[in-house]
FIRODREN-140961 format. One record per residue (C-alpha): z, y, x; residue number from 0. Coordinates in Angstrom, 3 decimals. Last residue first. Layout:
residues N
+----------+----------+----------+-----+
|       up |    north |     east |  nr |
+----------+----------+----------+-----+
|        Z |        Y |        X | NUM |
...
+----------+----------+----------+-----+
***
This chain:
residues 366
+----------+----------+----------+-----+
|       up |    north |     east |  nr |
+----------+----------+----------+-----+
|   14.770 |   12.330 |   51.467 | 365 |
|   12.788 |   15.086 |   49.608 | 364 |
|    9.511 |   16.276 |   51.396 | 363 |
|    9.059 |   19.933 |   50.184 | 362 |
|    5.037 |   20.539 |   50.188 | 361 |
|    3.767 |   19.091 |   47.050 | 360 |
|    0.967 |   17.807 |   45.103 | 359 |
|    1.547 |   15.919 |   41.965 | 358 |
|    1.123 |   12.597 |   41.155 | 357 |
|    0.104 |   12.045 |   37.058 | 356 |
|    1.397 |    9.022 |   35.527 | 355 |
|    4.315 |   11.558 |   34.199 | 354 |
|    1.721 |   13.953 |   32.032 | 353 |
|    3.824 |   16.575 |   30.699 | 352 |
|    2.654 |   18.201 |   27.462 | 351 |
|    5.939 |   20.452 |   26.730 | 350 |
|    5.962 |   22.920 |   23.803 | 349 |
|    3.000 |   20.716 |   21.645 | 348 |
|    4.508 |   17.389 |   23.014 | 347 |
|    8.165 |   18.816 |   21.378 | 346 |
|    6.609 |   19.956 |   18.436 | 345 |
|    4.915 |   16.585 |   17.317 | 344 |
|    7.880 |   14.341 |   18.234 | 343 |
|    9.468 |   16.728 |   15.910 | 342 |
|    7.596 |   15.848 |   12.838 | 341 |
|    7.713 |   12.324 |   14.247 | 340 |
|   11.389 |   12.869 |   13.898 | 339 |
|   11.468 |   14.549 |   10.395 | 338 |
|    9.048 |   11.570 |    9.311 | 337 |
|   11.903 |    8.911 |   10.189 | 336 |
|   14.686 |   10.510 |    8.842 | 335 |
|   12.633 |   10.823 |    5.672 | 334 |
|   12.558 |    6.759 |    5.572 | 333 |
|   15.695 |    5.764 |    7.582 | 332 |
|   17.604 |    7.798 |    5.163 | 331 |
|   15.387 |    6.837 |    1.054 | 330 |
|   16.246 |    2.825 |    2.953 | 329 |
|   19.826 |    3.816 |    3.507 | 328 |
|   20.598 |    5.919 |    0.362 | 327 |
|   24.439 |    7.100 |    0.799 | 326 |
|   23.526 |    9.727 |   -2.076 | 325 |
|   24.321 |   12.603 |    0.233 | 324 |
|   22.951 |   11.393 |    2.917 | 323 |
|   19.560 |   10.677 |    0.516 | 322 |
|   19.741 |   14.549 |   -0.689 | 321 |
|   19.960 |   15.536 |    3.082 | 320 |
|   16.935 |   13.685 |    3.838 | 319 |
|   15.197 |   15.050 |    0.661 | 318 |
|   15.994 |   18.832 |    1.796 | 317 |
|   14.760 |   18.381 |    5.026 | 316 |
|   11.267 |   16.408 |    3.697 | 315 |
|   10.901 |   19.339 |    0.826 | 314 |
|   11.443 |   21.906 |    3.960 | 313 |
|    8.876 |   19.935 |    5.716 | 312 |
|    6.243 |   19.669 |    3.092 | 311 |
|    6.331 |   23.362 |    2.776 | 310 |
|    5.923 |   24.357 |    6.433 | 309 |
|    2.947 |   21.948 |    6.602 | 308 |
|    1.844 |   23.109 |    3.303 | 307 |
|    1.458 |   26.316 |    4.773 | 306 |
|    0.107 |   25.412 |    7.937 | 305 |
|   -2.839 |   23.732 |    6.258 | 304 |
|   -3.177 |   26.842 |    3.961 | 303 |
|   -3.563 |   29.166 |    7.566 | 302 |
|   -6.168 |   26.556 |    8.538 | 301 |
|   -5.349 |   24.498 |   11.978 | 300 |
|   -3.850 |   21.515 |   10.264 | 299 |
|   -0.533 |   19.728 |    8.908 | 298 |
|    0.086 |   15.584 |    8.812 | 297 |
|    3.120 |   16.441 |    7.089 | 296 |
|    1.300 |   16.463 |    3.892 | 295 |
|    0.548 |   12.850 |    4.125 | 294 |
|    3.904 |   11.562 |    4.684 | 293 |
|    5.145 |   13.722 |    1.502 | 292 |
|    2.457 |   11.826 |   -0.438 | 291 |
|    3.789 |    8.506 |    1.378 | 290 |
|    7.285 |    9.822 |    0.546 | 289 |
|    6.551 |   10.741 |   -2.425 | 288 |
|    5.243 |    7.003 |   -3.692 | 287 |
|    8.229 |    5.666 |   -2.691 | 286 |
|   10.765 |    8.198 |   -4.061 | 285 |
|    9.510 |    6.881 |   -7.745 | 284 |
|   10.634 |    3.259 |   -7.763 | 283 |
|   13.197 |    4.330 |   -5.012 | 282 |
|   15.515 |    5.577 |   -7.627 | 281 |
|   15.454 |    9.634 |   -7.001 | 280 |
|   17.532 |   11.549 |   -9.885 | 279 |
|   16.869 |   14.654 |  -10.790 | 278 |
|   17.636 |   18.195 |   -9.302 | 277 |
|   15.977 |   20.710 |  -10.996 | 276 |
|   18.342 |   23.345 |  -11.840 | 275 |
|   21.063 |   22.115 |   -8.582 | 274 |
|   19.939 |   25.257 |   -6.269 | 273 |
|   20.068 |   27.795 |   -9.281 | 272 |
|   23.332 |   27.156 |   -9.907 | 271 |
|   24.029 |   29.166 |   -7.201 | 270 |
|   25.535 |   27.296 |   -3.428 | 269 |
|   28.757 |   28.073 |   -2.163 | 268 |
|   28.816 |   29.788 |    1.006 | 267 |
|   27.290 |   27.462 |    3.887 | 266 |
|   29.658 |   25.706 |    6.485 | 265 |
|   30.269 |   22.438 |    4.206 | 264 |
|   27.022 |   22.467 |    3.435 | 263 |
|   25.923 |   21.840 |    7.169 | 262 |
|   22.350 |   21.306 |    6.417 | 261 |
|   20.712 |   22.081 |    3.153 | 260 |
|   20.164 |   20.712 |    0.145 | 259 |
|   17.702 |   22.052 |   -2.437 | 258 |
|   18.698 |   19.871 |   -5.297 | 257 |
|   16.184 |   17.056 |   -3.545 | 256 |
|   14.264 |   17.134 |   -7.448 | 255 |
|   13.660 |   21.134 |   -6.155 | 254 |
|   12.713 |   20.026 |   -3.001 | 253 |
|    9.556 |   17.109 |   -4.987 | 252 |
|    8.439 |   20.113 |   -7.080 | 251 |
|    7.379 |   22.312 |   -4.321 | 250 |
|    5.924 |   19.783 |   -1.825 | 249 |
|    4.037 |   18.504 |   -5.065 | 248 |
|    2.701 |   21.944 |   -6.291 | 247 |
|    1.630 |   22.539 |   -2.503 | 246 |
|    0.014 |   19.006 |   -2.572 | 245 |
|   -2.120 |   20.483 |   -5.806 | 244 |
|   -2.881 |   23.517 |   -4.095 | 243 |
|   -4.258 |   21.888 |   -1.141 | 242 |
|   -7.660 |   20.419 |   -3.157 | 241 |
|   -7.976 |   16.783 |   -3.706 | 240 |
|  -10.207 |   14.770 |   -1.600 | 239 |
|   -8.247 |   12.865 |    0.800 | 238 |
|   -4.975 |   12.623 |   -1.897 | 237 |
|   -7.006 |   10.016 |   -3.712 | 236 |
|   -4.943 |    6.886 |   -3.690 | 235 |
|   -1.832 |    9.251 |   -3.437 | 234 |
|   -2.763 |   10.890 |   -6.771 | 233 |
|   -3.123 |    7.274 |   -8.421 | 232 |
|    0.249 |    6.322 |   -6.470 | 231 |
|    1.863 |    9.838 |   -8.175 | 230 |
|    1.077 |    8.101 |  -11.714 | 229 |
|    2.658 |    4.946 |  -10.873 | 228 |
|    6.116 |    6.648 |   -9.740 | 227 |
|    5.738 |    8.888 |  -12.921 | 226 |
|    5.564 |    5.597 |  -14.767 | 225 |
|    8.463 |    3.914 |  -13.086 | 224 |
|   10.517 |    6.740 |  -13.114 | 223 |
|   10.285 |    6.886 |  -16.744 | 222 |
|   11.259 |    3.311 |  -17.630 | 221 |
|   14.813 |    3.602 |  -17.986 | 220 |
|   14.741 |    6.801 |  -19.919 | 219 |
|   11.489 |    5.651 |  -22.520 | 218 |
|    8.324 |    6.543 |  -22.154 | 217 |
|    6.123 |    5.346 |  -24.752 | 216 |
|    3.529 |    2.363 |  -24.963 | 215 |
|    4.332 |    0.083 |  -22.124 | 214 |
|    2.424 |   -2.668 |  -20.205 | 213 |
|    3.873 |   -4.451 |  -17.279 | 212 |
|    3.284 |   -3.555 |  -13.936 | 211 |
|    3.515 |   -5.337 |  -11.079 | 210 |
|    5.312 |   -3.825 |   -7.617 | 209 |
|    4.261 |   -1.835 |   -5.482 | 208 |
|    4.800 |   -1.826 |   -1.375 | 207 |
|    5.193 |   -5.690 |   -1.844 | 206 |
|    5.577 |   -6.704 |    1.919 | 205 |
|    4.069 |   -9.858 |    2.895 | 204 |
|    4.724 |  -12.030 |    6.187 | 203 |
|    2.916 |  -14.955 |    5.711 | 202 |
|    4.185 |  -18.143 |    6.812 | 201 |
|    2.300 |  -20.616 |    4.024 | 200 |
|   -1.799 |  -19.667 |    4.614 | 199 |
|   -0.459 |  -18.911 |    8.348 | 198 |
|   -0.004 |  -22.814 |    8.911 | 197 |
|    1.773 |  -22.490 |   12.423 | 196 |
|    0.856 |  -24.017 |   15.149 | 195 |
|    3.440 |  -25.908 |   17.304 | 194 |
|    5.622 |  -24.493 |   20.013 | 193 |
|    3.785 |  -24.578 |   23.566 | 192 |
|    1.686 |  -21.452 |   22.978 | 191 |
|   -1.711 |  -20.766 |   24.854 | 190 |
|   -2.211 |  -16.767 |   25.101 | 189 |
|   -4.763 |  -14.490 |   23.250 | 188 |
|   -4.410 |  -15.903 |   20.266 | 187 |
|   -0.981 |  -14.651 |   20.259 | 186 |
|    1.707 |  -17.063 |   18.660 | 185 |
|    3.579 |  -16.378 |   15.272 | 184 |
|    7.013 |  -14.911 |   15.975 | 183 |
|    5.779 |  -11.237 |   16.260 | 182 |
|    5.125 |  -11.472 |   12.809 | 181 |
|    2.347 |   -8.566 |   11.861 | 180 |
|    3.106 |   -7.572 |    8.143 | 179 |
|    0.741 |   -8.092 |    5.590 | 178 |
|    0.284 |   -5.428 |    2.830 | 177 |
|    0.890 |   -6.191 |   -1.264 | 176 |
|   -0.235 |   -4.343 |   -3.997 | 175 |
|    1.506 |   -6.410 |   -6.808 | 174 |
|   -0.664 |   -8.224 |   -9.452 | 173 |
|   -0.821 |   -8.266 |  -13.461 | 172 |
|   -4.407 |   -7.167 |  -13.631 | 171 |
|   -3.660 |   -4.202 |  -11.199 | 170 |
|   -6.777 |   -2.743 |  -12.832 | 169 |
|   -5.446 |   -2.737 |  -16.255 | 168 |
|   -2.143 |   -1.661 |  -15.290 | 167 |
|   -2.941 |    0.980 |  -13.502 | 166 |
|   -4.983 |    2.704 |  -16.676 | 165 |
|   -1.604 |    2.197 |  -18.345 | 164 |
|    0.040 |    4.145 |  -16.504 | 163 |
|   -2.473 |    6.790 |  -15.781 | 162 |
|   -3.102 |    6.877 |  -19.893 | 161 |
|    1.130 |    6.746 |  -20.012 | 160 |
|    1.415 |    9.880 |  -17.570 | 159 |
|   -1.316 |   11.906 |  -20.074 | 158 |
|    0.404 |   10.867 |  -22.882 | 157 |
|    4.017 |   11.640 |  -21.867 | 156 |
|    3.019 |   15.071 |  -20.653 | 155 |
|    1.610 |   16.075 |  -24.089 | 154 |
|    4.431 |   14.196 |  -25.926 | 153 |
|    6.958 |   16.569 |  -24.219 | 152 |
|    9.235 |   17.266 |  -27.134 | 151 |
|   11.104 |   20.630 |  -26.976 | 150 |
|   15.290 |   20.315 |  -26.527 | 149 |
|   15.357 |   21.919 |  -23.031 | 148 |
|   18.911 |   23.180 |  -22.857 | 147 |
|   20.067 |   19.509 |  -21.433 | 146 |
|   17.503 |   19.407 |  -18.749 | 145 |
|   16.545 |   16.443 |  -17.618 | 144 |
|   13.230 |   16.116 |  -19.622 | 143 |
|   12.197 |   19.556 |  -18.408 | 142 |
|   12.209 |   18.839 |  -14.366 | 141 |
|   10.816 |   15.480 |  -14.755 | 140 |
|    7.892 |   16.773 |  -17.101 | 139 |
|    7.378 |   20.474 |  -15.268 | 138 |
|    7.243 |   18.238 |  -11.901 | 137 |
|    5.023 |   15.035 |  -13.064 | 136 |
|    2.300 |   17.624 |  -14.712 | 135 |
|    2.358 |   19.700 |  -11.283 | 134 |
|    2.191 |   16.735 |   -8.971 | 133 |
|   -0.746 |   15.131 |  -11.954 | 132 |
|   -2.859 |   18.172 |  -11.575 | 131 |
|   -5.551 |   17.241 |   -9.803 | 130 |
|   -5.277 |   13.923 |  -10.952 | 129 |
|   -6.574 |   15.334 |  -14.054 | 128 |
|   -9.973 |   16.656 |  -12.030 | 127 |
|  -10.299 |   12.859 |  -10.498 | 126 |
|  -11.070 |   11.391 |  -13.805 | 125 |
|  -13.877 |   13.411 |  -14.494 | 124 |
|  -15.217 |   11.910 |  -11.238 | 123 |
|  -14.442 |    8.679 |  -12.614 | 122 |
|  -16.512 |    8.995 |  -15.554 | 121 |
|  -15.931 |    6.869 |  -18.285 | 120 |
|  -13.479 |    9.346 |  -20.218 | 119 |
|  -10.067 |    8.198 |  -20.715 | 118 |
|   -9.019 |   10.942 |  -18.147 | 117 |
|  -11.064 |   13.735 |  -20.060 | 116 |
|   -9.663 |   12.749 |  -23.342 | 115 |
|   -6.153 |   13.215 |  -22.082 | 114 |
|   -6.538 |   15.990 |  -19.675 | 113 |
|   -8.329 |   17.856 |  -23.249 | 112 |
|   -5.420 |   16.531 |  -25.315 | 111 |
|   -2.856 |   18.124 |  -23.159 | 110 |
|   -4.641 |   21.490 |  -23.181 | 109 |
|   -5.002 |   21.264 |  -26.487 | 108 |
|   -1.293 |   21.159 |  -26.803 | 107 |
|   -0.655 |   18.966 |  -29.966 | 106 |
|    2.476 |   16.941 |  -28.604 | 105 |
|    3.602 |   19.512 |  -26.470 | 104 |
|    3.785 |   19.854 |  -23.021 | 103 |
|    3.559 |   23.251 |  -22.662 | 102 |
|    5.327 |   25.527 |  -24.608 | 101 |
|    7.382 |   26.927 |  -21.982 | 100 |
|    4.072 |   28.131 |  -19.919 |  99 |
|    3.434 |   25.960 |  -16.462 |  98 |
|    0.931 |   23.831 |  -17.735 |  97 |
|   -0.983 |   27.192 |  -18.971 |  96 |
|   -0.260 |   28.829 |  -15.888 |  95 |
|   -1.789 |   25.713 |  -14.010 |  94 |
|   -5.176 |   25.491 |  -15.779 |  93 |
|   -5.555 |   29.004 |  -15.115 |  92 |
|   -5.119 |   28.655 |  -11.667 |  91 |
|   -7.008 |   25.776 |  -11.200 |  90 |
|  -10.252 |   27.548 |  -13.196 |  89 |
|  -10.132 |   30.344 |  -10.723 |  88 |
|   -9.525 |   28.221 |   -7.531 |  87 |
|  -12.337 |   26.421 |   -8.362 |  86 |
|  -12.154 |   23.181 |   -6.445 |  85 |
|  -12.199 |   19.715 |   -8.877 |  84 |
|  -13.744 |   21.623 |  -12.093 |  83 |
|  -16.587 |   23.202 |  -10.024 |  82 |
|  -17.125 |   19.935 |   -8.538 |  81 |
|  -17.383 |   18.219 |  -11.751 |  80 |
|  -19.678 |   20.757 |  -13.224 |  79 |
|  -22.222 |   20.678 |  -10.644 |  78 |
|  -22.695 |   24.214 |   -9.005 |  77 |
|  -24.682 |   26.732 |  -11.096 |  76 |
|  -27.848 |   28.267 |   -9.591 |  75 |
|  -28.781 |   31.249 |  -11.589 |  74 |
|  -26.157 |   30.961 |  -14.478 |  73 |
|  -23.787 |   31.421 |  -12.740 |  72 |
|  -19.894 |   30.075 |  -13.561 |  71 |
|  -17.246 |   31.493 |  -11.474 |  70 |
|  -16.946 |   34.271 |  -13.274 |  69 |
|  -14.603 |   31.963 |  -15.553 |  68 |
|  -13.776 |   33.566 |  -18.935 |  67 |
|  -10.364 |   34.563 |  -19.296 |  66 |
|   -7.503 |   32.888 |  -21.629 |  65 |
|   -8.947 |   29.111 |  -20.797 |  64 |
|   -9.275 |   26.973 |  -23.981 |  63 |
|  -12.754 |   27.346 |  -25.260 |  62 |
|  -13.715 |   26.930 |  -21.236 |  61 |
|  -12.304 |   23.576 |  -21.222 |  60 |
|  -14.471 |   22.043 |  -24.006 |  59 |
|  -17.485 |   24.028 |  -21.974 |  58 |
|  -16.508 |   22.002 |  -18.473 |  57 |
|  -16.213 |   19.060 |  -20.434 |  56 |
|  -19.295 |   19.215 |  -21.874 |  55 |
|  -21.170 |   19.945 |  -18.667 |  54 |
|  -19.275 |   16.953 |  -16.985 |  53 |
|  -20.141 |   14.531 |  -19.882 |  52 |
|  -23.954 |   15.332 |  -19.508 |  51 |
|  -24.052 |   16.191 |  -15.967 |  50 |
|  -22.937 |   11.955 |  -15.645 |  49 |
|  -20.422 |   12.152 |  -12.358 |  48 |
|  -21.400 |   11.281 |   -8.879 |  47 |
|  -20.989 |   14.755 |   -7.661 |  46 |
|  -17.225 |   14.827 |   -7.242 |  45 |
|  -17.536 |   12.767 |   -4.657 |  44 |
|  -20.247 |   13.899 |   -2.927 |  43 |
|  -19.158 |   17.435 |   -3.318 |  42 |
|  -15.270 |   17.004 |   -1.947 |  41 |
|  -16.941 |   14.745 |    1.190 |  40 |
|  -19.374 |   17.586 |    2.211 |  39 |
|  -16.548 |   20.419 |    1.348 |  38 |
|  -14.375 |   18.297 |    4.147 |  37 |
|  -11.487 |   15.931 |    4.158 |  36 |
|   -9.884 |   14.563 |    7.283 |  35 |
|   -9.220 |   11.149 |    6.456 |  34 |
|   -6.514 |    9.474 |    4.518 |  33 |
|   -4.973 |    6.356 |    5.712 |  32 |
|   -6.278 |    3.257 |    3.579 |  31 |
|   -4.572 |    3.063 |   -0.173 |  30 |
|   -3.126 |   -0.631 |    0.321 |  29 |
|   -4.228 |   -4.144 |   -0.163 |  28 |
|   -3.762 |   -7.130 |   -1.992 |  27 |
|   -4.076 |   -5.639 |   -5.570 |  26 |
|   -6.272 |   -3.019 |   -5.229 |  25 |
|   -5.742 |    0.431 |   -6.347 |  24 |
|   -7.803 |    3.180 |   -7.382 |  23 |
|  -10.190 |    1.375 |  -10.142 |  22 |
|  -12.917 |    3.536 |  -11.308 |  21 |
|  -14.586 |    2.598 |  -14.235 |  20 |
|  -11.818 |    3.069 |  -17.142 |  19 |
|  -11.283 |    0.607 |  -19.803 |  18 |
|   -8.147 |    1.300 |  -22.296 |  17 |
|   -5.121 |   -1.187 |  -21.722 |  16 |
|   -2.933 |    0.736 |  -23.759 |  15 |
|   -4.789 |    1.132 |  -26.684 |  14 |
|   -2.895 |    2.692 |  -29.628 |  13 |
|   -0.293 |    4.062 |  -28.005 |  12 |
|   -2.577 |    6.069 |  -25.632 |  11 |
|   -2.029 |    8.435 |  -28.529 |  10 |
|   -5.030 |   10.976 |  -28.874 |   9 |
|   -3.328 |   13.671 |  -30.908 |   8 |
|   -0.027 |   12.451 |  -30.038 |   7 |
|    2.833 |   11.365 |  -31.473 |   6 |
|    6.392 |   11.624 |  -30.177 |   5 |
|    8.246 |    9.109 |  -28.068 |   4 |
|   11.701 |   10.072 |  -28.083 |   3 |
|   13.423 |   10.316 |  -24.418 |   2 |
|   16.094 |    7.352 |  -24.260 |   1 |
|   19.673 |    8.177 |  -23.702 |   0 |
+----------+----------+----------+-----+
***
């Protein structure tokens, strides 16, 4: 069954290829590995954006929030952008509003405002509603599956079909595409007896996205696909977004899992609860969570770092159970895989043992 495309306010409908400056993807290569972010980094980048369109965005916004922002001085205000990007205050009321029952809705001005301020031309502007894209992507999934949720979500579905189609511009019809080392070409470090080998025709390329093609409402078969898309925009600028918005991911993506656990078979049987929000995971969208999922793994010192390291391993434990479940080799060898680097980690932590070491001792063995 197809989900019905509803209008919108702003309907990217009508121009599905819409310009935008910033392009987040590149067609032959991937997002590079995300470096440790700091308050320097967060301000330059969200500092780059026109005051003009970032003070009137910031005031649209304001009209909508329930409580005025104290974060806002007068004396020496921060730039808009920034403020928009890392208040807490402003985040948080941004998210109970996404998060109310009514959201979603073709003619939430909430909606509209992520909407316009996404199609705007300023990427930093941009950045702000990729903020929230883990939390938009969760309440949509979550809601569209449900069979006693009978509101229209043509809020949601804009927003995900301006990222969408916003891709698909500056994809220009290609695959991102990453070339693999090939162990059978020869070293140019050593001479080789077998012949050269033309590398221009022996490439070893792995698609990690496909290309897109353009679409102008979200249908069933094609939803995946288009959350998928929208969570690679997030990825491609996971460095600088604030840790709430990978907690609202690490949340979201174990209850999709269907919270499962290890050794069902022992546990007592499990509330309905635990199944609520459990979707299904074609690889089209469980690629781009794993490499979000891969990022939040990474941990830190903070007390919010090891947070959303604790989170982002109970969503990885509950997704690797999922994909045993499902008989899902590739969705197996892929969270399998982070679970044992994740305990590679604590086992070097507990036991740092250097073997090339010699050590000094007095009992002579024979």
């Amino acid at each position: 069954m197809s989900t019905p495309s509803n209008s919108h306010p702003s309907s990217p409908t009508t121009s599905p290829t819409s310009p935008c400056v910033d392009s987040t993807s590149s067609p032959t290569t991937p997002a590079p590995p995300p470096p440790t972010i700091t308050a320097t980094t967060t301000t330059e980048a969200a500092t780059t954006s026109s005051p003009t369109k970032a003070q009137a965005a910031l005031e649209s916004l304001t009209s909508l929030l329930p409580t005025p922002v104290s974060s806002l001085s007068p004396t020496s205000p921060p730039p808009p952008a920034f403020l928009l990007l890392t208040s807490p205050e402003i985040s948080s009321q941004i998210s109970t509003l996404l998060r109310q029952p009514s959201s979603g809705s073709g003619d939430n001005h909430l909606c509209r405002w992520l909407y316009d301020t996404f199609h705007s031309s300023d990427p930093s502007l941009q950045l702000i509603v990729l903020r929230f894209i883990p939390l938009i992507s969760g309440l949509y999934l979550t809601r569209v599956t449900q069979h006693h949720h009978r509101q229209p979500l043509a809020g949601f579905e804009a927003i995900l079909l301006a990222l969408y189609a916003h891709e698909t511009t500056a994809r220009n019809n290609q695959p991102i595409t990453v070339t693999v080392p090939d162990l059978s070409h020869p070293s140019i470090y050593h001479e080789s007896s077998s012949p050269q080998r033309n590398n221009s025709t022996d490439l070893n390329i792995a698609v990690i996205s496909h290309s897109l093609e353009p679409h102008g409402t979200v249908r069933s078969t094609r939803r995946a696909r288009i959350v998928g898309v929208a969570l690679e925009l997030f990825f491609s600028k996971i460095w600088i977004m604030p840790l709430e918005s990978k907690l609202d991911f690490c949340e979201f993506l174990e209850q999709w899992s269907g919270h499962q656990k290890d050794g069902d078979n022992n546990d007592e049987d499990k509330s309905g609860d635990d199944e609520e929000g459990k979707i299904l995971l074609p690889w089209e969208l469980l690629g781009p969570c794993l490499r979000i999922l891969g990022h939040c793994l990474l941990g830190g010192d903070t007390e919010k770092e090891v947070l959303l390291h604790e989170k982002a391993f109970r969503a990885c434990k509950s997704l690797y159970y999922r994909a045993m479940h499902d008989v899902n080799p590739k969705a197996i060898l892929a969270a399998g895989s982070l679970l044992k680097l994740v305990k590679m980690e604590k086992d070097s932590k507990v036991d740092e043992v250097d073997y090339t070491e010699i050590r000094s001792s007095r009992v002579i063995s024979i």
